[in-house]
C-alpha positions in Angstrom: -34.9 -28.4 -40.2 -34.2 -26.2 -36.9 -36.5 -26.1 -34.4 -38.9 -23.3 -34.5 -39.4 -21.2 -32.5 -36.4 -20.2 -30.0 -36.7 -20.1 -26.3 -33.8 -17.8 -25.3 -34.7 -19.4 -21.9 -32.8 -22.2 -23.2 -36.1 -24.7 -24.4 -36.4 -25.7 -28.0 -39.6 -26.9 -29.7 -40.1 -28.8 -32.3 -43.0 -27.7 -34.5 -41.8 -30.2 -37.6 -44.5 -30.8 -40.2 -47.3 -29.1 -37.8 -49.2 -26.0 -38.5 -46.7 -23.9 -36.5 -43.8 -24.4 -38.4 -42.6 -21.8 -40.4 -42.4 -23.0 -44.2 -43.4 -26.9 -45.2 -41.0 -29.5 -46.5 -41.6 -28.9 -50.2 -40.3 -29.6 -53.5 -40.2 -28.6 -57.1 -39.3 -30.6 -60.4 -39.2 -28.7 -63.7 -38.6 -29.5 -67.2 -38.2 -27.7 -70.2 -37.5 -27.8 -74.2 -36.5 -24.8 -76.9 -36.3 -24.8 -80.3 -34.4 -22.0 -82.2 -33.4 -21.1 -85.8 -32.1 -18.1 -88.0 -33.5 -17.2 -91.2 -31.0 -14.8 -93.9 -33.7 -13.2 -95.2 -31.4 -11.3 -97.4 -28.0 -10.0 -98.0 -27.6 -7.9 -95.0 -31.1 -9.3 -92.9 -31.2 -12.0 -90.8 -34.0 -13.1 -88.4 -33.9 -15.2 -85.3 -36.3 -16.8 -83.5 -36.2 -19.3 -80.8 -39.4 -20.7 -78.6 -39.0 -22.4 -75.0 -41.4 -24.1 -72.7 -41.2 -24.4 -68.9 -42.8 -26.8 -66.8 -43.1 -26.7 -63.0 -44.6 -29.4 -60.9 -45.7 -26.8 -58.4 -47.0 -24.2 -60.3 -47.9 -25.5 -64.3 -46.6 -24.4 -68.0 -45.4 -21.1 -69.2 -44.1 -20.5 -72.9 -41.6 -17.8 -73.7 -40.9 -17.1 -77.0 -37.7 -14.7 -78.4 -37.1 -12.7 -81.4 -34.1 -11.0 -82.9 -34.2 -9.0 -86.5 -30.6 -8.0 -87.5 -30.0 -5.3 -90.5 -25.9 -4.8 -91.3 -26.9 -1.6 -92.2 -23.1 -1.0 -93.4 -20.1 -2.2 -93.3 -19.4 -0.9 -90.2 -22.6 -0.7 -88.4 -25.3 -3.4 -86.9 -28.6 -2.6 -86.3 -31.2 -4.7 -84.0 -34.6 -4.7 -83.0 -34.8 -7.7 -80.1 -38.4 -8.6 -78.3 -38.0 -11.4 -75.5 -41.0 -12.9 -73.4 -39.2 -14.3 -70.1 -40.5 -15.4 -66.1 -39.8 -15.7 -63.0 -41.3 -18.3 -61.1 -42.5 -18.3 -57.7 -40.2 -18.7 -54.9 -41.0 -21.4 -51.8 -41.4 -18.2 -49.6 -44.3 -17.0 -51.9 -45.8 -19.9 -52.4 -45.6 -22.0 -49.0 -45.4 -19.9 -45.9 -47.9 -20.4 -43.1 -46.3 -18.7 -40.0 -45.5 -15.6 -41.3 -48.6 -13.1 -40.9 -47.2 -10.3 -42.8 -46.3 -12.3 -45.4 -48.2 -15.3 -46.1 -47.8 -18.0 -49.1 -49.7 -18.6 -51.5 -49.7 -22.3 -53.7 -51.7 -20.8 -56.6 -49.8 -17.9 -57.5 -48.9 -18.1 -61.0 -45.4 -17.4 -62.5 -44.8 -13.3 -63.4 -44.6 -12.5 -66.7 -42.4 -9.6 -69.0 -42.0 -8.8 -72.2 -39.2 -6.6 -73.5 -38.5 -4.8 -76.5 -35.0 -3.9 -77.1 -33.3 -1.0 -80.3 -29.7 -2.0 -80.2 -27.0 -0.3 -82.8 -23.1 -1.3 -83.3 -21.0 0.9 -84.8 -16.7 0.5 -85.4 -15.6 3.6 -86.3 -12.2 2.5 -87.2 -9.6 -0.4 -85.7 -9.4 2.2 -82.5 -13.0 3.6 -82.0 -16.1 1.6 -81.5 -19.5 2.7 -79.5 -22.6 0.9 -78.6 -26.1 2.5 -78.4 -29.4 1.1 -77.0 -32.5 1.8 -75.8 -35.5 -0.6 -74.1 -38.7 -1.1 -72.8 -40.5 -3.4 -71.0 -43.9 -4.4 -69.4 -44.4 -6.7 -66.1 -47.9 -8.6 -65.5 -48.7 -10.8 -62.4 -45.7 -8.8 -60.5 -46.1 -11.2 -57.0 -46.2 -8.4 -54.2 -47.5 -9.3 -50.7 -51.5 -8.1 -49.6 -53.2 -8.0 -46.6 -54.3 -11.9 -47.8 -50.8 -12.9 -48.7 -49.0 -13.2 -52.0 -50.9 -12.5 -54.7 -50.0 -11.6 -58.3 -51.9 -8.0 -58.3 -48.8 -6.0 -59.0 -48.3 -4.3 -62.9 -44.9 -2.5 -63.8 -43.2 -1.1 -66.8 -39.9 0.5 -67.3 -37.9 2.1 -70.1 -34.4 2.9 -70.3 -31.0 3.4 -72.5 -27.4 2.8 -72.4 -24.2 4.3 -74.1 -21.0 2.7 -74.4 -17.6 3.6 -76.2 -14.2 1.9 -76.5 -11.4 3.5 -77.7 -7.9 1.2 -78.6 -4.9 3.7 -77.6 -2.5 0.8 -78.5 -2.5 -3.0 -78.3 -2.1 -2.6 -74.6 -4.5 0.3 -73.5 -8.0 0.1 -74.0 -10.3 3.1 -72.1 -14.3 2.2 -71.9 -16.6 4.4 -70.9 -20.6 3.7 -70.3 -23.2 5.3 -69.1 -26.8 4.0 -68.4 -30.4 5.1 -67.9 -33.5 3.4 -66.5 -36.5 3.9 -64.8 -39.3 2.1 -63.5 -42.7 2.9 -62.8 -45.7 0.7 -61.1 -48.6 0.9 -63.0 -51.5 0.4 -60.7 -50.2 3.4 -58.6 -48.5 5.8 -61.3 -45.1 5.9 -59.1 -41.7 5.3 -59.7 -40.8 2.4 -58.2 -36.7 0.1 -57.7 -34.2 0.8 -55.8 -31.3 1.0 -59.0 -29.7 4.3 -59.5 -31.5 6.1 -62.3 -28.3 7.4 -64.0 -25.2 5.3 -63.9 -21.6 6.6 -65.4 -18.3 3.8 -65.6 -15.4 4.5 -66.9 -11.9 2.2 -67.3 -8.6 1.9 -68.6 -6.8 -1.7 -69.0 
């Protein structure tokens, strides 16, 4: 670890594993198991569901399950209808720092938590023309945002958006994509729109 803090006069000291330094030597073990397994419910329905379970030394459990229903509603077109339940644990930063008053750690923050819901179609048109359409939501809980006591999991979002792609096969050596994407998210304990992500996004390609 480098000496904290600098003295551009030249004089360094060493605040290892006292109250001034910065963030404490810490460390994390974590372990996990899944299951998964698809049902064919019928002909053209099929189910998938899969379960997983974390385990962090430095913060405790979380269990995330997924599901994905799938209708080949022809020939030539896929319907799905996805919900996932996923984390994201809590860095060292969040969790550990002392010497940072603006921003200070907190060890019992728990994991945050989202849940998405997801309405996904496939359609081939013919060998040349395909296009993909979707459209999602999804809810945030225990969003880790910084307070005036530290790190704290106070924050709540959503967001909801959709996304439109097409291919189009002008031979067996040109392919043109084009795709273009909406989204936008909101925090829900102020009723503002919140993320830095464009809003609207348009990509196109040849190759």
């Amino acid at each position: 670890m480098l000496p904290f803090p600098f003295d551009p006069r030249g004089s360094l000291d060493d605040v290892s594993d006292t109250p001034d330094v910065f963030l404490p030597e810490k460390d994390r073990t974590s372990y996990y198991a899944f299951v998964q397994d698809e049902w064919q419910l019928a002909d053209d329905w099929a189910l998938t569901s899969g379960l997983r379970y974390d385990k962090y030394s430095d913060f405790g459990g979380t269990t995330n399950p997924r599901v994905a229903l799938v209708w080949a509603t022809t020939d030539a077109i896929t319907t799905k209808l996805l919900y996932g339940k996923a984390f994201r644990a809590p860095s060292f930063n969040e969790l550990f720092v002392t010497a940072n008053p603006i921003a200070l750690g907190n060890s019992e923050l728990e994991p945050e938590i989202i849940d998405s819901y997801e309405l996904a179609l496939s359609h081939q048109i013919d060998s040349k023309l395909s296009y993909n359409l979707n459209v999602f939501f999804y809810e945030i809980d225990d969003y880790i945002q910084f307070g005036a006591s530290g790190a704290e999991n106070a924050g709540r979002r959503s967001g909801k958006g959709g996304e439109a792609e097409l291919e189009y096969r002008a031979s067996s050596s040109l392919k043109r994509f084009a795709n273009y994407a909406y989204y936008r998210s909101m925090d829900k304990n102020t009723d503002t729109y919140v993320g830095e992500a464009p809003n609207h996004q348009l990509y196109t390609r040849f190759q």
